[in-house]
C-alpha positions as CSV (number, residue, x, y, z in Angstrom):
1,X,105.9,94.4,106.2
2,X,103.8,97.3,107.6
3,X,100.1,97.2,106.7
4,X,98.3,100.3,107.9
5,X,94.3,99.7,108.0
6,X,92.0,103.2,107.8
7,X,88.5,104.1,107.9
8,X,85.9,101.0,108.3
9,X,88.7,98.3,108.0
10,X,89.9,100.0,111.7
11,X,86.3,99.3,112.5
12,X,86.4,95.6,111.4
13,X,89.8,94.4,112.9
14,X,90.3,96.6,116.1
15,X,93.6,97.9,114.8
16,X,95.4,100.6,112.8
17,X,98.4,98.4,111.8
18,X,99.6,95.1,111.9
19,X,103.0,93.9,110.8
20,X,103.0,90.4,108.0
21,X,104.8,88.4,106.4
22,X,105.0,88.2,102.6
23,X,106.8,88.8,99.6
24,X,103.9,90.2,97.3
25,X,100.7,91.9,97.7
26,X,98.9,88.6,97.7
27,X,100.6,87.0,99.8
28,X,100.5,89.5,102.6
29,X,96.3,90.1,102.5
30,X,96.0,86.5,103.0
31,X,98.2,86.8,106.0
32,X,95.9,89.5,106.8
33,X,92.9,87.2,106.3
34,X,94.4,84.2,108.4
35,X,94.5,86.9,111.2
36,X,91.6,89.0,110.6
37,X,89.0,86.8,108.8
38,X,86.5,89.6,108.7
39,X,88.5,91.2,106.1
40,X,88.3,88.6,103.3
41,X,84.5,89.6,102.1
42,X,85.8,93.0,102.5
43,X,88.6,92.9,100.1
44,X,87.8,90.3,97.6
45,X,84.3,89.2,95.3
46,X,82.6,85.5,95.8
47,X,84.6,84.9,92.7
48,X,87.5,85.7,94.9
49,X,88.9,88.5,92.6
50,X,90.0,91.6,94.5
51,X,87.3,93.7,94.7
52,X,87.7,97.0,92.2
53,X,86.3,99.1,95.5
54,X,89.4,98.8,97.3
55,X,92.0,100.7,97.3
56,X,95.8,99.4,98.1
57,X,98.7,101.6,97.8
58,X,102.7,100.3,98.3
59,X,104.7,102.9,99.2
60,X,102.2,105.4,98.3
61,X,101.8,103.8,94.7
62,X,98.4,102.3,93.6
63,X,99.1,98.6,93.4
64,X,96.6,98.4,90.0
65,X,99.2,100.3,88.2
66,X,102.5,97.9,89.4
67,X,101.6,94.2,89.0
68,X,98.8,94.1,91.2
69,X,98.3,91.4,93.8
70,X,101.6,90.3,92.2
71,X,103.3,93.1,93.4
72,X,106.2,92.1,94.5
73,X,107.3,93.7,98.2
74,X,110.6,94.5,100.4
75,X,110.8,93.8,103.8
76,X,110.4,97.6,104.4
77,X,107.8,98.5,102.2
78,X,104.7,100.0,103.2
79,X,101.3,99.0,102.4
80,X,97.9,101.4,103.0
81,X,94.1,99.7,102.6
82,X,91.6,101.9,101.7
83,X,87.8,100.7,101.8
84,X,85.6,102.6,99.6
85,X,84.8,105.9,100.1
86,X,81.6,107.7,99.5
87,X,79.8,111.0,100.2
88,X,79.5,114.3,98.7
């Protein structure tokens, strides 16, 4: 599963993508956390709810409108992490 990282979250881990294991959403952003442990308060609350900031597209798709972090994935599937964006 490719996981392609933009803006600050290239900042945080030092990469642009990284290739994980996992057969939903969920499972692959904690593979992503067990590598890149920085990431964790970036993508989820203390309550450890995916935070409503973020922004994670399969194949282009936002996840929040497929079965979230429940999404289920294919080996050759595509996943995009957005941080928040702000400006004007």
């Amino acid at each position: 599963m490719r996981v392609n990282l933009y803006a600050t979250y290239r900042d945080i881990t030092g990469v642009k993508r990284l290739d994980l294991p996992g057969r939903t959403v969920a499972a692959v952003l904690a593979e992503l956390i067990r590598e890149q442990p920085a990431m964790a308060k970036e993508l989820f609350s203390a309550e450890g709810r995916l935070s409503e900031r973020v922004s994670i597209f399969r194949n282009g798709r936002d996840v929040r409108y497929l079965q979230g972090l429940e999404t289920e994935l294919a080996e050759d599937d595509v996943l995009d992490l957005f941080p928040p964006v702000a400006g004007g």
